[in-house]
N, C-alpha and C positions, 0 to 999 in steps of 0.2 A: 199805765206804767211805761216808763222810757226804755225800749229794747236796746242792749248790747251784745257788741263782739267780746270775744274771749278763746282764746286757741283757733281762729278761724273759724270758730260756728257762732251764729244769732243764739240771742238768749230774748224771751220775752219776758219771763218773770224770773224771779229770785228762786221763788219754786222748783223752779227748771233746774235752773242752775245749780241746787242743791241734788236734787234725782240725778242729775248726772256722776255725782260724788257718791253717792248712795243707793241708787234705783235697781233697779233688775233683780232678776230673779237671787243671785246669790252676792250681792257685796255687803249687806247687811248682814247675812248668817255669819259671813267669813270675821266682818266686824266685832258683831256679838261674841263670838268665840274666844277673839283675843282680848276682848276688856278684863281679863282674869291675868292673864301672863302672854310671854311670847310661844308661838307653834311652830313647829317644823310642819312642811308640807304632807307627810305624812298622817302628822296628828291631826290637819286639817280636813284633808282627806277621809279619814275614817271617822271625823266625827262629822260630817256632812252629807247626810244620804243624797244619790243619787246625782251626786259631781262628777264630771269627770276628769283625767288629769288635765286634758285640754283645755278646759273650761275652767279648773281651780287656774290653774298656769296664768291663762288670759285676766282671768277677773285679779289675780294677786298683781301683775306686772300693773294692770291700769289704774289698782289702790296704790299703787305707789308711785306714778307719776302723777298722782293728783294730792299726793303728797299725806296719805290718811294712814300709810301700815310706811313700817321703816323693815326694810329687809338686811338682815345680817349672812355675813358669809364668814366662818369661821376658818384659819386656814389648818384645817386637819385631811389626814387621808383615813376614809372615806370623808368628803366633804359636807361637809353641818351648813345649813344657811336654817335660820328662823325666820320668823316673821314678828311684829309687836307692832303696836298703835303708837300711832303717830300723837300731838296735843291736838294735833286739828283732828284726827281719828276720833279721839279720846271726848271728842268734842262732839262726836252723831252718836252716843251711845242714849243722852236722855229722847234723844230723837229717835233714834228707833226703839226706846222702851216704851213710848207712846204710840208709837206704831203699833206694836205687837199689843198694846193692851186695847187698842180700838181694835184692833184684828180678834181679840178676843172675845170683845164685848158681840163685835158681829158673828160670830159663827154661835154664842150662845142664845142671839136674840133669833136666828134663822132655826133653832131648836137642833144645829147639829152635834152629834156625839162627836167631842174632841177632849183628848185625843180616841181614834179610836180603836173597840175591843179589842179586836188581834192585835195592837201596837201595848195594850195596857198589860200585860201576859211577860 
């Protein structure tokens, strides 16, 4: 496969290039969450264990200079900003529902209890 540039970085595969839209630990949660409606930072916040605000902050700013969440700013006092998917957002959602269902398929073939006891309570 023929490598390309793209913002200043090598790209070797398409692959790649797609994990960077999507990879890491939390830009697919954040994704998954908004395929229903738009979230305020807080809603995302609390529905995202173990986020932090610096780390929701960073991963929202860089879904949307890659153009996948559209950030709204409402002009009210106290100030409103949302969040919603983008068409190109809208567009990793069968992509990560295959994800998560291989992701499922392994942890039932590894024989792990998921989710687990103390979380089913």
């Amino acid at each position: 496969m023929p490598q390309f540039f793209h913002d200043k970085r090598l790209y070797y595969t398409p692959i790649e290039f797609a994990l960077s839209h999507i990879g890491g630990t939390w830009k697919m949660p954040i994704l998954w969450r908004l395929q229903e409606k738009p979230l305020r930072f807080s809603e995302l916040k609390k529905d995202i264990p173990h986020i932090t605000d610096k780390m929701l902050t960073s991963q929202l700013r860089e879904l949307e200079s890659k153009e996948m969440i559209h950030r709204e700013v409402y002009p009210v006092v106290p100030p409103k900003v949302e969040y919603s998917l983008t068409e190109k957002g809208k567009k990793s959602i069968p992509v990560i529902e295959t994800i998560m269902s291989f992701g499922y398929d392994l942890i039932q073939s590894e024989g792990i209890v998921f989710p687990p006891k103390e979380d089913r309570e």
